[in-house]
N, C-alpha and C positions, 0 to 999 in steps of 0.2 A: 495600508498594504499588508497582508499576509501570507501570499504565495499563489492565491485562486484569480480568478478575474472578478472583480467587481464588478458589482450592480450600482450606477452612479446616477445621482438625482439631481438634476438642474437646481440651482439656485435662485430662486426668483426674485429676491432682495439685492444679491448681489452674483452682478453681470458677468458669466464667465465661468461662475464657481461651481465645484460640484460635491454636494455629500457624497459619502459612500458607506453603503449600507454592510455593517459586522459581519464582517465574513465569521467573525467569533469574536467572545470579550476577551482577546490573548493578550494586550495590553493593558484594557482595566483590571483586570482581573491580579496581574501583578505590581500596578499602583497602586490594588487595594493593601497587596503586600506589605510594600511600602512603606503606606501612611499608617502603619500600624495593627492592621486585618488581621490576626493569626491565622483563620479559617472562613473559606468561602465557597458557597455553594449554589447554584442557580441553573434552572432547566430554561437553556439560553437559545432564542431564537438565531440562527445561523444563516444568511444570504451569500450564496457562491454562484458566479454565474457561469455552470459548470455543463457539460454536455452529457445527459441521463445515460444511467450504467442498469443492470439490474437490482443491484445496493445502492442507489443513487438517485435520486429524484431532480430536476434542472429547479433552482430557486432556492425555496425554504426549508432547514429541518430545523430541529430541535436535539439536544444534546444536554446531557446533566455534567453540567462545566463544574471542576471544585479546583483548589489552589490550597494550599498550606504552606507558610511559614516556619521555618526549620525544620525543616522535612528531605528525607532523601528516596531514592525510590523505593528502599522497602519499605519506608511509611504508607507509601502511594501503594504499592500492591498490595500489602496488608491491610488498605480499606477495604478495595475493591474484591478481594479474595474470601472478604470476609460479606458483602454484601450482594455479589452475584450466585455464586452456587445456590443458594436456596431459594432464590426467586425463580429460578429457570430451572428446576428441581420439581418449586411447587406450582409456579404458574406456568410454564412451557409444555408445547406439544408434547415432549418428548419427558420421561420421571428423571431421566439420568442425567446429572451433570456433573462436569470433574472437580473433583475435592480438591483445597489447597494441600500444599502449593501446588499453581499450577507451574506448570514444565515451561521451562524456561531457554530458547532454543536464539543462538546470535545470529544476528542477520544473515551473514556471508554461508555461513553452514545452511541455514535453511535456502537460499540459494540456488547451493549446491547439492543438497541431498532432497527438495523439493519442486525447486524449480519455482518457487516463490515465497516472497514474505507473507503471506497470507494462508499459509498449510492447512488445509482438511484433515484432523490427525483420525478423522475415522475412519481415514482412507490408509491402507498400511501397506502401500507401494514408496518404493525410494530410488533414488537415479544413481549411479554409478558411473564416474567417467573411464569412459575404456579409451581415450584419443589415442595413449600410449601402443594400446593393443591395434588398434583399428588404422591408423592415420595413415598406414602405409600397403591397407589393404589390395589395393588396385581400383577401389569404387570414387569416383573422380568429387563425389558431394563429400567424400570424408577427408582430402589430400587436407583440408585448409578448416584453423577451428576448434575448438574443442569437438568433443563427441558424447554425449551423453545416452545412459541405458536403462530401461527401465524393465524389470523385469517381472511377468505375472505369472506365477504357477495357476498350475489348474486352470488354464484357460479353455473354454470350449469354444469361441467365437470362429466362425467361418471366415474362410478368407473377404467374403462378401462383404461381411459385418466389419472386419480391419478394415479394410481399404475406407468402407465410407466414414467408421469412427476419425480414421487418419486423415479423411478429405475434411471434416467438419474440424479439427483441430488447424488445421493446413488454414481454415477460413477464422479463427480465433487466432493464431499467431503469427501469419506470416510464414511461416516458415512450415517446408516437407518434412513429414516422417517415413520413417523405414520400419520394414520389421524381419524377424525371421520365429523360429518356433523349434523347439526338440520335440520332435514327433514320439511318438509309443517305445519303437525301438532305441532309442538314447540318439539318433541320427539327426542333424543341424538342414532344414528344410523348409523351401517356404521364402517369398521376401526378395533381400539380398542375400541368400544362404549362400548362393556358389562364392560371394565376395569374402565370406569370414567360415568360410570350410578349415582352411590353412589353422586357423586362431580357436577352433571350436575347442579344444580342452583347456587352452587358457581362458575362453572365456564361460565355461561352466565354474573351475574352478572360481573364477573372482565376480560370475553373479550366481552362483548357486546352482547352476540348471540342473532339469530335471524332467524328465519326460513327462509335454504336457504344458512347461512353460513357452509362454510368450515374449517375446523382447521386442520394444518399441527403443529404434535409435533413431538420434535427433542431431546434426551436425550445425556446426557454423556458427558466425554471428548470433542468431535467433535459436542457439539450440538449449539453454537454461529457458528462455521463457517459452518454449514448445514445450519442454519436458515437464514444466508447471499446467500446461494445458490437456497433456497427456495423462499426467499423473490424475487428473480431477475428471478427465473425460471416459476414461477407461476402468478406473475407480470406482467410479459409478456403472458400467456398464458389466463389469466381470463379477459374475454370484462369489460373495465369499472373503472381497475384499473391503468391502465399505461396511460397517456399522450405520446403519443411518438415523436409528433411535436414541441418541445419546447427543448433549451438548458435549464438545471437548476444545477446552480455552488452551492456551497458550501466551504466552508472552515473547515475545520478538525483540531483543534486547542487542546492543554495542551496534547500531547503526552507524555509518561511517557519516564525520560532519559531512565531506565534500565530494564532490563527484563529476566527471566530464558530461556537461552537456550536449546532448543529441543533437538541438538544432546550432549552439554557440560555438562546439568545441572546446570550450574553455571552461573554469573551475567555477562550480557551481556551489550553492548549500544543495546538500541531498535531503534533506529532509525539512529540519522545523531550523530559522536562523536564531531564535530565542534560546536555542540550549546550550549545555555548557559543555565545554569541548571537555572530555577527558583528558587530565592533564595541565590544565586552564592556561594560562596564559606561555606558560615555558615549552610549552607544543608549540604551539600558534609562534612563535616567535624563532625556533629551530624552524620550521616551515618558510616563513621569509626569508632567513638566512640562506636556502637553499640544503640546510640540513639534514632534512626531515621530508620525506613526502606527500604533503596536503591529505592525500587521497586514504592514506593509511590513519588520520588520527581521528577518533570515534566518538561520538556524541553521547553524554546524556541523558539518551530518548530510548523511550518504548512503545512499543504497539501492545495493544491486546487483540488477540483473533481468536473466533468463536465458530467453528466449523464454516474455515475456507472465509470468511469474511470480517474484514477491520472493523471489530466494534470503536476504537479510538487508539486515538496518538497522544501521545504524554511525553515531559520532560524535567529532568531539574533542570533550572532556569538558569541562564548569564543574567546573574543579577551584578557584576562586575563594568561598568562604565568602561574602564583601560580594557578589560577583556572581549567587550561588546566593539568597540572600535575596532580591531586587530582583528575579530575575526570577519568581520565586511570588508575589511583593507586585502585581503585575501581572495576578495573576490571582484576586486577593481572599483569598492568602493568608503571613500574616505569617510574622514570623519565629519566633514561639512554634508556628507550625504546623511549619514545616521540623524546627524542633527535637524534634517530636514526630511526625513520621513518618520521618523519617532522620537518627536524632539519632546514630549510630555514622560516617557517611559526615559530616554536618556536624561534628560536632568533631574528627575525623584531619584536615578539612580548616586549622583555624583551627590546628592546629600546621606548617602548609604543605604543597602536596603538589603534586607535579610536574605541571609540562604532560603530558596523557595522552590517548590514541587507541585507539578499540578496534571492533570488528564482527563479526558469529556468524554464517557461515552456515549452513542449517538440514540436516542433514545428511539427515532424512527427504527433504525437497525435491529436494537433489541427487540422492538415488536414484532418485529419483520421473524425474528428467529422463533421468539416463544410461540408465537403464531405458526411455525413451521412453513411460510412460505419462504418462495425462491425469489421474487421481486416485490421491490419494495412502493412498488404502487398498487401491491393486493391490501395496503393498511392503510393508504391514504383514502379520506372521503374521496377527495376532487385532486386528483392527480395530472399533473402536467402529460402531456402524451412526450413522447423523443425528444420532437423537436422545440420542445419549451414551449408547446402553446396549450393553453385553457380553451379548445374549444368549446364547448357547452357556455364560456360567458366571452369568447370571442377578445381573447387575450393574449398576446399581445394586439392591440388595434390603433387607427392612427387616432390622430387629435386635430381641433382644429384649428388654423392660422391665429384666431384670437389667446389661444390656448399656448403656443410656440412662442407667439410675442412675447405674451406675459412673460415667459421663462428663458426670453433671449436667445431663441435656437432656432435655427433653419437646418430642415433637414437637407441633407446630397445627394442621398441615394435614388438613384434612376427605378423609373416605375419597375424593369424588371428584377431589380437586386430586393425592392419590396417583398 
């Protein structure tokens, strides 16, 4: 178990059982640790059975996996700082890419001034919450929520060209945007202008305006992850904002360990459960006490993003057994659980096992960038189409009755669920 859904393979020796194919080596990889490994490295086949994204392909990719022993994260960025720029410099579409260090920006900020972990920095729009200003405007989508603004000078788009950018974002998030605009005269017009006429000097003042800018506002629930859809859809669409010939990396750093579950309600890992909680074990443990607020103590981990896209996830590791226990305890599950879903990684660990660091990134991705395309089945030969299938070799397909026996399974599913 790693966090994705597995791809699981009958056992045909023994009745019942199921392999499951590496979603990644994130457990060998720190046995190797362990037993002694200083340094490890392998371009590792990956199985997630995942539903295709345009950075994402359903199945298999490939990833240049490494792990280091007595390593912290600036040993880890300082590989990789020192190994990408010049490969995506000399072999990528694009000559330009950012020199180390790269900018180093924490999760919760990028959040909030991007509207996600994964920022396009050649895009140079940023959000602004105005709730304070706004919430009490009289427009009934802003009573409840935060509110967020994004502001683009020099806009030339028709009202034509908003409305439908904001319908296609509306269909990428969920959620409605707004707009309004400072016309030629310095006058607030357009949108919902008559709702924020009252606030229009407070709000030049605290976004800059300027005759000629645009402002995209985004309320409620879904209004950070509109404002990330906004910021990348209109980015692209408005002359002047987006660089688009240049790689520019980033690092996405102080991820929170834990986080309320969408479908649970209840206290989740937010990210990687492998890492080490900042603060190790005397967080974790103010936390059960009711001390401390789960939700506030931070992992660990990093991302690296490469214009708008997660080239990989990295962490220093809970190579700590009492610490590895105490933080699944935290999330309703014991220590006879640990034992029983990583019982090879928990006991190498209770004979000791070194401080250790590690990060993959995804090697399809990278080609995907230097290549300068936008999805990532322009680099595969035979690409999975959406829905996980291989037509052209007619994959997935059934089997037959002699074939199921062998492997002890009956299928359920009714002809029309096939």
């Amino acid at each position: 178990p790693e966090g994705a859904r597995d791809y699981l393979v009958p056992s045909r020796k023994h009745p019942g059982k199921f392999y499951a194919l590496p979603q990644a080596p994130q457990q060998f990889k720190q046995l190797l640790m362990t037993s002694g490994f200083d340094r490890y490295f392998q371009i590792a086949p990956c199985f997630r059975d995942e539903d295709a994204r345009g950075d994402r392909s359903p199945g298999e990719f490939y990833q240049l996996d490494m792990e280091m022993a007595f390593a912290s994260q600036e040993d880890v960025f300082a590989v990789l700082e020192d190994v990408l720029p010049p490969i995506f410099a000399q072999y990528g579409t694009y000559n330009v890419a950012s020199a180390a260090p790269f900018r180093r920006i924490p999760y919760r900020e990028s959040m909030e001034t991007y509207g996600t972990d994964k920022p396009d920095l050649r895009i140079d729009l940023t959000a602004t919450d105005v709730t304070a200003l706004l919430s009490g405007c009289g427009f009934e989508p802003f009573a409840a929520g935060p509110i967020k603004a994004v502001p683009i000078s020099d806009c030339a788009l028709t009202r034509k060209q908003i409305d439908k950018l904001l319908a296609d974002c509306e269909v990428q998030s969920g959620a409605k945007g707004y707009w309004f605009k400072m016309d030629e005269t310095g006058a607030i017009a357009g949108g919902v202008a008559k709702f924020v006429q009252d606030k229009a000097e407070a709000l030049t003042a605290a976004l800059g305006l300027k005759p000629g800018t645009l402002v995209i506002l985004s309320a409620g629930d879904l209004a950070v992850k509109n404002t990330g859809v906004v910021i990348k859809t209109f980015g692209a669409a408005c002359d002047g904002h987006m660089d688009r010939e240049r790689y520019e990396f980033c690092w996405i750093v102080d991820f929170p360990m834990y986080e309320i579950g969408d479908e649970s309600g209840e206290l989740e890992f937010c990210h990687n459960p492998f890492s080490m909680p900042k603060g190790g074990l005397d967080v974790l443990l103010q936390a059960e006490k009711g001390a401390l607020d789960p939700l506030t103590i931070m992992a660990d981990q990093y991302d690296l993003v490469c214009n708008g896209v997660e080239l990989s996830s990295g962490a220093v590791r809970n190579h700590d057994p009492e610490i590895m226990v105490k933080a699944f305890e935290l999330v309703r599950l014991g220590e006879d659980d640990v034992k029983a879903k990583f019982p090879a990684m928990y006991n190498a660990f209770c004979y000791g096992a070194p401080p250790h660091a590690g990060i993959a990134p995804g090697v399809d991705r990278m080609v995907m960038l230097l290549a300068g395309e936008d999805s990532i089945r322009e680099i595969i030969p035979f690409p999975m189409n959406k829905n996980a299938q291989d037509v052209m070799m007619g994959a997935p397909g059934e089997v037959t009755p002699k074939q199921l026996d062998e492997l002890h399974i009956a299928v359920t599913a009714r002809e029309e669920e096939v």
